[in-house]
C-alpha positions as CSV (number, residue, x, y, z in Angstrom):
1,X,10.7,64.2,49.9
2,X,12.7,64.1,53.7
3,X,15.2,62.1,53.9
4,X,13.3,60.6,57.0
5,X,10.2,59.8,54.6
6,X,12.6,58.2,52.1
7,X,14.2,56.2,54.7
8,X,10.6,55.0,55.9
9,X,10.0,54.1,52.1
10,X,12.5,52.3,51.8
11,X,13.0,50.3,54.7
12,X,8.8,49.6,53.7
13,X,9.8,48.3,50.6
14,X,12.9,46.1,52.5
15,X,10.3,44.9,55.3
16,X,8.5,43.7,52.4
17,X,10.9,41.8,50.7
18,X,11.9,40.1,53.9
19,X,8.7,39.5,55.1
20,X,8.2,37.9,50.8
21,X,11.5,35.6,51.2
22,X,10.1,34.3,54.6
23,X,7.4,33.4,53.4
24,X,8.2,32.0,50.8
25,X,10.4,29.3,52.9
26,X,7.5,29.3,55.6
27,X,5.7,25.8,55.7
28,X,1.7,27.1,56.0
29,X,-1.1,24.5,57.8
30,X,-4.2,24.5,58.0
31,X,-6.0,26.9,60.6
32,X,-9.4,27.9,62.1
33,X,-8.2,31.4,61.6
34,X,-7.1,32.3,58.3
35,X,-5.4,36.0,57.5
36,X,-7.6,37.2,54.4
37,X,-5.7,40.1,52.2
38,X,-7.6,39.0,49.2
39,X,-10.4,36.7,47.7
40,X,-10.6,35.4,44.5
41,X,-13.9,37.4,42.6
42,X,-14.4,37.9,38.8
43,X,-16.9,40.7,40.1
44,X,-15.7,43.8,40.6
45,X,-15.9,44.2,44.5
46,X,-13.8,45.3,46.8
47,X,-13.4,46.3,51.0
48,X,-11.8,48.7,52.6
49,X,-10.2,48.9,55.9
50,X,-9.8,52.0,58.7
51,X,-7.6,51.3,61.0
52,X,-7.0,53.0,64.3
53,X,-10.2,55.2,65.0
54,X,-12.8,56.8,65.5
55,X,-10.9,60.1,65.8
56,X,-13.2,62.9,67.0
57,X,-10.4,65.4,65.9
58,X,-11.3,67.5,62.8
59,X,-9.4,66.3,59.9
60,X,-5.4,68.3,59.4
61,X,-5.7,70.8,57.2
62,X,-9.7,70.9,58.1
63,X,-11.6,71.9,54.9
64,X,-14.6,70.1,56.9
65,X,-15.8,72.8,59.3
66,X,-14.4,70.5,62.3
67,X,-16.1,68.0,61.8
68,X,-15.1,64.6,63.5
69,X,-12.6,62.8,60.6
70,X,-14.2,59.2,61.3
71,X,-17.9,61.2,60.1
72,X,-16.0,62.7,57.2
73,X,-15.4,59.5,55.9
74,X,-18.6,57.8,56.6
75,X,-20.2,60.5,54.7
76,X,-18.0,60.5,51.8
77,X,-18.4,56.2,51.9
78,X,-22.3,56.5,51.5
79,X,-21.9,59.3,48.9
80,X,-20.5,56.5,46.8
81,X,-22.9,53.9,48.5
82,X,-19.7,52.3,50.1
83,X,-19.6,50.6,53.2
84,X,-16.5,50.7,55.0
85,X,-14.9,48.5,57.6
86,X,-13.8,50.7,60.7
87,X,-10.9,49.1,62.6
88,X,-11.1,50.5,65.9
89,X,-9.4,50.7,69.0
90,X,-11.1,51.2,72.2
91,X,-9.1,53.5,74.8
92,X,-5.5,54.4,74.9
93,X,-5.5,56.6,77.7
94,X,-3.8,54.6,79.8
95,X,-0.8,53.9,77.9
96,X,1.1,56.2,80.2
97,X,3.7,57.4,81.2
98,X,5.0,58.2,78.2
99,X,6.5,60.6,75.5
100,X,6.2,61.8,72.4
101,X,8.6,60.5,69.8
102,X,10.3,62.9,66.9
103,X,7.6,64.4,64.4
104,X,7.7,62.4,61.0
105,X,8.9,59.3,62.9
106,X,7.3,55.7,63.4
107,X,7.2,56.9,67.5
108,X,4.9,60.3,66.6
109,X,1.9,59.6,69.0
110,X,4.5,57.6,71.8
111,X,7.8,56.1,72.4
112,X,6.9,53.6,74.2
113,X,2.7,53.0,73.3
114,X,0.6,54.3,71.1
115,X,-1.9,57.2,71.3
116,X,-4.9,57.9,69.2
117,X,-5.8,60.1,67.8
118,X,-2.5,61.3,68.7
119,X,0.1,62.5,72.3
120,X,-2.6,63.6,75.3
121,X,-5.5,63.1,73.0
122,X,-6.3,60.1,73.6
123,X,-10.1,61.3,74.8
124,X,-10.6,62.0,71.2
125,X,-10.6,58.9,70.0
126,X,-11.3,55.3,70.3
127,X,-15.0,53.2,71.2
128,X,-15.4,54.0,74.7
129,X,-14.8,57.6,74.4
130,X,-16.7,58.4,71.2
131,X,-19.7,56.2,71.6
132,X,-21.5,58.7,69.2
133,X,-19.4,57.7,66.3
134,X,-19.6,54.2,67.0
135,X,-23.2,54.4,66.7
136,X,-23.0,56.6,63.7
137,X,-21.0,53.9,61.9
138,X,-23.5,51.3,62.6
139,X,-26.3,53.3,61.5
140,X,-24.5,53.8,58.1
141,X,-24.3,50.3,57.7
142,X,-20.1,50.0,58.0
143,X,-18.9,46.8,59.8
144,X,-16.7,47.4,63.1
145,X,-13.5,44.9,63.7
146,X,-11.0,44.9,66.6
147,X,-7.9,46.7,66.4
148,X,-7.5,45.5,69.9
149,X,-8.9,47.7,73.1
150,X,-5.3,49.3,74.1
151,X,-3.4,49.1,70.7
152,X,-0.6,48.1,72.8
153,X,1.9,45.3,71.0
154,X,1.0,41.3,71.1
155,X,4.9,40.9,71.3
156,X,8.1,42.7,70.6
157,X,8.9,44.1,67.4
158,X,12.7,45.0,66.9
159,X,12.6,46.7,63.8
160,X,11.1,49.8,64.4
161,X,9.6,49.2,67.4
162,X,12.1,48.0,69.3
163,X,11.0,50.5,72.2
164,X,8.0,49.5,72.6
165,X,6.1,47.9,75.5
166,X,4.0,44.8,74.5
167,X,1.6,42.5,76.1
168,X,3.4,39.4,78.6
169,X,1.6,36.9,76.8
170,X,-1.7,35.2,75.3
171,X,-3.6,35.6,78.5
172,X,-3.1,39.7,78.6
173,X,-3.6,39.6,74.0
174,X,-7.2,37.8,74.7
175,X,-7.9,40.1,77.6
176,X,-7.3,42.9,75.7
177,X,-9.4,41.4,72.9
178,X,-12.2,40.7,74.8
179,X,-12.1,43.9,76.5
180,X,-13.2,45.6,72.9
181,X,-15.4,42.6,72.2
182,X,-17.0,43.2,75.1
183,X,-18.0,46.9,75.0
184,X,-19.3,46.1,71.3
185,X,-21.5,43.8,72.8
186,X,-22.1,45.5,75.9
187,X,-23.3,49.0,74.4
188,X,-24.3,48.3,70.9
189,X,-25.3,44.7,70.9
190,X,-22.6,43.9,68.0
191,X,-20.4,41.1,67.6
192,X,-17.1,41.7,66.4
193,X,-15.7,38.9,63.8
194,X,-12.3,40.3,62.7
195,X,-9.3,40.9,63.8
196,X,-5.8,43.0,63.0
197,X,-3.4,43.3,65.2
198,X,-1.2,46.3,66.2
199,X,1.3,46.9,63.4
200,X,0.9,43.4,62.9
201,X,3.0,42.0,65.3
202,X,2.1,38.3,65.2
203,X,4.6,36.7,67.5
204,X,3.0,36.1,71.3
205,X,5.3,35.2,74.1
206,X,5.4,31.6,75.4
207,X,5.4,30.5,72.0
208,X,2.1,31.6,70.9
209,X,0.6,33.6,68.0
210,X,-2.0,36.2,67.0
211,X,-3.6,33.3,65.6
212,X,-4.1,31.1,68.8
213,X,-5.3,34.5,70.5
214,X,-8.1,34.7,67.4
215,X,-8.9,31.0,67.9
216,X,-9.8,31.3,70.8
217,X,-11.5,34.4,70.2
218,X,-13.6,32.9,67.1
219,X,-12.4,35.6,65.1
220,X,-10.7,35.6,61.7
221,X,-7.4,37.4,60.9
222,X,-8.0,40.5,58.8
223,X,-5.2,41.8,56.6
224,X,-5.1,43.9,53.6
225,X,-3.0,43.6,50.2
226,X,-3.3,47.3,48.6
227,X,-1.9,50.3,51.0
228,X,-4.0,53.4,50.5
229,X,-1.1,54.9,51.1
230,X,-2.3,57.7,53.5
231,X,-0.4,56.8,56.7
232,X,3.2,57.7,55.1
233,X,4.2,61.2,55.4
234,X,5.8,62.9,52.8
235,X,6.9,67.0,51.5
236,X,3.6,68.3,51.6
237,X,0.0,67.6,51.6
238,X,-0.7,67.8,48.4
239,X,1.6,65.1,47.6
240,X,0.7,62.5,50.3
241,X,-3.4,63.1,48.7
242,X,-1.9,62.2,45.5
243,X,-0.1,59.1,46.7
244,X,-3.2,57.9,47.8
245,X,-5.4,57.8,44.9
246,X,-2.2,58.3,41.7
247,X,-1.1,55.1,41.7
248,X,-4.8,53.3,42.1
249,X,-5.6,55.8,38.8
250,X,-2.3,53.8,37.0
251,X,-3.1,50.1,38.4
252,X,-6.9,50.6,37.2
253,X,-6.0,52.1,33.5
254,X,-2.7,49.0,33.6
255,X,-5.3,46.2,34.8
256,X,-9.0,47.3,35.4
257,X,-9.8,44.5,37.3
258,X,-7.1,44.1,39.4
259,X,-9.1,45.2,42.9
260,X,-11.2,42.3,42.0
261,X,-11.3,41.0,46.1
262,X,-8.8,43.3,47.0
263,X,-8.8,44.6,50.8
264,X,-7.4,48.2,51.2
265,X,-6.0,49.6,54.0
266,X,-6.4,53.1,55.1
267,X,-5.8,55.0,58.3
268,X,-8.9,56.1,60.2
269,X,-6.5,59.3,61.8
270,X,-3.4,61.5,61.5
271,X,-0.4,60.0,59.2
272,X,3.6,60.5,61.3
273,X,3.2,64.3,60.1
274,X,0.1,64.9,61.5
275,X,-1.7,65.1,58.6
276,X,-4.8,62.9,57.1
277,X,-4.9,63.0,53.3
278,X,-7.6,60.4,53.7
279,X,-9.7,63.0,54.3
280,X,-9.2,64.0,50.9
281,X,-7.9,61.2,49.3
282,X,-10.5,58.8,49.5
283,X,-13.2,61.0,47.6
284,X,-10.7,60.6,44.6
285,X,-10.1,56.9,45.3
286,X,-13.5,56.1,46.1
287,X,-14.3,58.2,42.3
288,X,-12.1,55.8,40.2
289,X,-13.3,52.6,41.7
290,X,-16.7,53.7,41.2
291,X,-16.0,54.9,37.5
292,X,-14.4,50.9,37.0
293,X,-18.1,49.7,38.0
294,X,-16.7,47.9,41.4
295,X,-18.8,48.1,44.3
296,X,-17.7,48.8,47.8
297,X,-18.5,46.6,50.4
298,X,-17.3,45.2,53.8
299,X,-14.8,42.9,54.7
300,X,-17.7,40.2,56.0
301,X,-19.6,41.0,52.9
302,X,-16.9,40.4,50.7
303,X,-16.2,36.9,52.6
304,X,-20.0,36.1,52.2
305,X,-19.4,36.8,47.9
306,X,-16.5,34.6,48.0
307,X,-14.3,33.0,51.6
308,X,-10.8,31.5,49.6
309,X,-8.0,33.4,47.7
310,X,-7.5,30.3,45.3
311,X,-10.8,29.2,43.9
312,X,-13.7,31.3,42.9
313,X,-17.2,30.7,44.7
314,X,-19.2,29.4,41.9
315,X,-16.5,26.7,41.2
316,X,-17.7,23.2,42.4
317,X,-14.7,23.0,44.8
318,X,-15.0,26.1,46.1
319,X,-19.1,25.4,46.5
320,X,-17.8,22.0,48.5
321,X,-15.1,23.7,50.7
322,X,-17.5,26.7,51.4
323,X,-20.2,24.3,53.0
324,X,-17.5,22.2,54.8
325,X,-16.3,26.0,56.5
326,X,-20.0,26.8,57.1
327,X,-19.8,23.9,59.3
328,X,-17.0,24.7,60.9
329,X,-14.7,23.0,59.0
330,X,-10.6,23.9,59.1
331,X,-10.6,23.8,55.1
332,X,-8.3,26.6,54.6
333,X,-4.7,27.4,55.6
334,X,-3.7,30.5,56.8
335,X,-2.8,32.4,54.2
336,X,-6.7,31.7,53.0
337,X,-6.1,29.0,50.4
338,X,-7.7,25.6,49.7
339,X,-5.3,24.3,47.2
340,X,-7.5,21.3,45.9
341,X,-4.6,19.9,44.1
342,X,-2.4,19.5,47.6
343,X,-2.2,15.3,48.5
344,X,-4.5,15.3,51.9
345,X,-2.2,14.1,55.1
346,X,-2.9,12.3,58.4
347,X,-2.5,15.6,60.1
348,X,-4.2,18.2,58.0
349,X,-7.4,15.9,57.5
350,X,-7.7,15.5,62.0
351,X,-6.8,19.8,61.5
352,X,-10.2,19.5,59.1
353,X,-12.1,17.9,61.5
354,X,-11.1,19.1,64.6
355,X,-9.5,22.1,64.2
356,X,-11.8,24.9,66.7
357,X,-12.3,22.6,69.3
358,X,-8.6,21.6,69.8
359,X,-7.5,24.8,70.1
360,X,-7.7,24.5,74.3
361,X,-6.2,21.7,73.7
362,X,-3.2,22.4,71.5
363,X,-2.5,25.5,74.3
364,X,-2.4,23.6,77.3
365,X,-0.1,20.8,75.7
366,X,2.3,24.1,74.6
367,X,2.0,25.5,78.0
368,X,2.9,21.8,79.7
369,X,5.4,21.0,77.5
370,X,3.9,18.1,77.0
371,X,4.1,16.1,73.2
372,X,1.2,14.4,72.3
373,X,2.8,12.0,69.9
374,X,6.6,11.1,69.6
375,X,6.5,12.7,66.0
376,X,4.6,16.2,66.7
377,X,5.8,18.6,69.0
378,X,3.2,20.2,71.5
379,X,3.7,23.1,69.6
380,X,3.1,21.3,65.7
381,X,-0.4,23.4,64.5
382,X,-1.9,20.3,64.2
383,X,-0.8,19.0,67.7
384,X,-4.1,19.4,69.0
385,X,-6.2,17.9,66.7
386,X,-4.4,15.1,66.4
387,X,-4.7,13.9,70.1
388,X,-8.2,14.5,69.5
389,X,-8.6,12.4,66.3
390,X,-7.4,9.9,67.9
391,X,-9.0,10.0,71.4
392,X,-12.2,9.9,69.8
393,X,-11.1,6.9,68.1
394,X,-11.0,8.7,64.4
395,X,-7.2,7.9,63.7
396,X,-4.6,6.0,65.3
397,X,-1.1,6.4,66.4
398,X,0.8,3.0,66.6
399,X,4.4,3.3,68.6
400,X,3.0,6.4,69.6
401,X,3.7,7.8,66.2
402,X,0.8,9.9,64.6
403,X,2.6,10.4,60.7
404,X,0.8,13.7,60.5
405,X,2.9,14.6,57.1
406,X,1.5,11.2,55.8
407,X,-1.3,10.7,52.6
408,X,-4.2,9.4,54.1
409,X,-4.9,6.1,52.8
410,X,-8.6,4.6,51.5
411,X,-9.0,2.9,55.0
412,X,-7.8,5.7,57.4
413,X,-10.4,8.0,55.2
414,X,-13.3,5.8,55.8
415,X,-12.4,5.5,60.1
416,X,-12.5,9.4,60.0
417,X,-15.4,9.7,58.3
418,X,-16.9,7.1,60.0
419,X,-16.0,8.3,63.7
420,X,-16.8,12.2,63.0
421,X,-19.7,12.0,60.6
422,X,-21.2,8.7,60.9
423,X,-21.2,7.6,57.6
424,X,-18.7,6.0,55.7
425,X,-17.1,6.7,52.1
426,X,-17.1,3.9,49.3
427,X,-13.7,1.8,50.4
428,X,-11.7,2.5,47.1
429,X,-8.8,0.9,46.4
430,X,-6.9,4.8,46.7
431,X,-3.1,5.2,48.8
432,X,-3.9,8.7,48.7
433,X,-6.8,11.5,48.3
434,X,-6.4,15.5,47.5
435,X,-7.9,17.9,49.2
436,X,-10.3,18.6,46.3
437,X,-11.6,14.7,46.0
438,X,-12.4,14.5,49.5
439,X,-14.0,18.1,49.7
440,X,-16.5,16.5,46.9
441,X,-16.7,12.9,49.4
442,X,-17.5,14.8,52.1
443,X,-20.5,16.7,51.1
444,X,-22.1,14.0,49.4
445,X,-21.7,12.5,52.8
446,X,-23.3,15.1,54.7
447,X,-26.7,14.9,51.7
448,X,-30.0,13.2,53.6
């Protein structure tokens, strides 16, 4: 192993770790757009992800007879009868001028953009110049998700790529988005649903996020919690194939159900050395999960078995919260969790309620300046839908205070429900509510 491959490794395994403690101090909220790595299934079922294609170019090495590596593995996916979800891009070609960065290295296809399939290729790869594989992907039944039409960066990234160019703000990240979105639509009558974005950069300048860019979208944030592996380069060929499918061969003989839900990401193109030992890899991957008895299905398809990381589908809470999200409900926070045991607050139950159609809302007040309440800053996640709560008369805010962190009591419960769904709960004598009691009060609400 190089020492550049080791120093990719390990400052993987120190990205992580940061990224872990962050987290972990991180307040979440609720959110239209939740970032799904995972759902909770006892079935063995599991997605995986492509990112970065179609890629006309032949696989490297090609034992393929040239063929185009986005068909190999389309064809090696229905050999198993797996459906992949293809992560694609739609045209890098103008990302220039550029350069090519140092072989091996983060920068391989560009110092300052990205260029797939790789440096003055970009005509062999992406939606709108390989139409044919686009169509061949639908006709096997895979699912298509945005990588983002340009693959260019929603905001800067220091670490890394520190280089880079990136998009001025939300305007040019949902332009770009809807650029993709709209050749899906255009050419092949598809809607896209999901989202990644480049490297995934989250941060948006003028104090926005991927996740107001997807709101406004109507997409949901699509993330994955086991690496394939194939994208990291190491001594030879051989060895990067083995990465990919060695350490899901220990996991599944350690813990044979732990892809239960899992989302997998893989590389729909050449890894920093050139090389794509998905080509070969995934026959051997998509051998053991098959020998565990999972199936392999799409991202979406997964979602329709089971939408929440915490709770499993045929649970009656996660029955409740399902139907309350089929009807557009903000039931989940962004990391894709319910938690039925959390007290329900002022601000997460006007976030239930009002969440998607706020979201205009919650950007202009960021973009104005202007605070909605004297205790929630324009740019509070639930800033939004808390101006809306109570301009439809659903909440209050006396002294111009909204108390978003607040339990809701028995009588601010029954003027929500009231307000928004037009009947009203029994008037218990309750200071406070979780999230998994009113789930249940709200769909014995919405029965005829």
């Amino acid at each position: 192993m190089s020492l550049v491959t080791k120093g990719i490794g390990l400052a993987k395994k120190a990205k992580h770790h940061f990224q872990d403690q962050i987290k972990e101090r991180t307040p979440v909220y609720l959110s239209p757009v939740r970032r799904i790595e995972r759902v909770a299934s006892k079935e063995r079922i599991c997605a995986m992800t492509f990112d970065d294609g179609p890629c006309r170019l032949p696989p490297s090495p090609d034992h393929f007879r040239g063929k185009a590596l986005t068909l190999v593995l389309a064809e090696l996916l229905e050999r198993y009868s797996a459906k992949g979800t293809f992560d694609v891009v739609g045209d890098t070609s103008a990302n220039y001028p550029d350069k090519p960065g140092k072989h091996g290295s983060a920068s391989w296809g560009g110092v300052s953009y990205d260029h797939y399939p790789d440096f003055k290729q970009d005509a062999n790869g992406g939606a709108a110049n390989c139409p044919d594989l686009i169509a061949r992907l639908l006709a096997g039944g895979h699912e298509i998700t945005s990588h983002t039409y340009s693959h260019v960066l929603f905001g800067w990234k220091p670490l890394v790529y520190g280089r880079r160019h990136y998009l001025s703000g939300l305007d040019p990240v949902v332009e770009d988005l809807k650029r993709l979105h709209s050749l899906m639509e255009t050419r092949w009558g598809y809607r896209i649903r999901l989202s990644r974005p480049p490297h995934y950069v989250d941060s948006i300048r003028g104090g926005f996020s991927s996740y107001d860019a997807y709101a406004l979208m109507g997409y949901q944030y699509m993330a994955a919690n086991y690496d394939g592996a194939g994208w990291l380069p190491l001594a030879t060929y051989e060895a990067e194939v083995e990465a990919m499918w060695r350490p899901m061969e220990r996991l599944l003989l350690e813990t044979p159900d732990a892809f239960c839900g899992q989302i997998i990401f893989q590389k729909d193109g050449y890894n920093m050395a050139r090389r794509s030992p998905v080509a070969d890899g995934l026959d051997k991957q998509l051998q053991l999960l098959t020998d565990h008895g999972y199936r392999i299905v799409t991202v979406s398809e997964l979602l329709e078995h089971s939408p929440f990381e915490d709770v499993f589908p045929d649970s009656e809470v996660g029955t409740a919260a399902r139907r309350l999200l089929n009807q557009g409900w903000c039931v989940a926070y962004q990391d894709n969790t319910i938690r039925p045991d959390s007290v329900l607050t002022r601000g997460e139950l006007a976030m239930m309620l009002f969440g998607w159609e706020s979201v205009p809302r919650r950007i202009a007040m960021i973009r104005s300046g202007r605070a909605p309440f004297r205790d929630l800053e324009p740019r509070h996640p639930y800033s939004g839908a808390a101006a809306q709560a109570v301009q439809s008369g659903a909440a209050t805010a006396v002294g111009g205070r909204f108390r978003p962190g607040d339990p809701v009591t028995a009588v601010e419960l029954a003027q929500f429900c009231s307000t928004r769904m037009g009947k009203t709960p029994p008037l218990l004598n309750r200071d406070s509510f979780t999230h998994e009691e009113f789930f249940r009060m709200a769909v014995k609400l919405m029965e005829p």
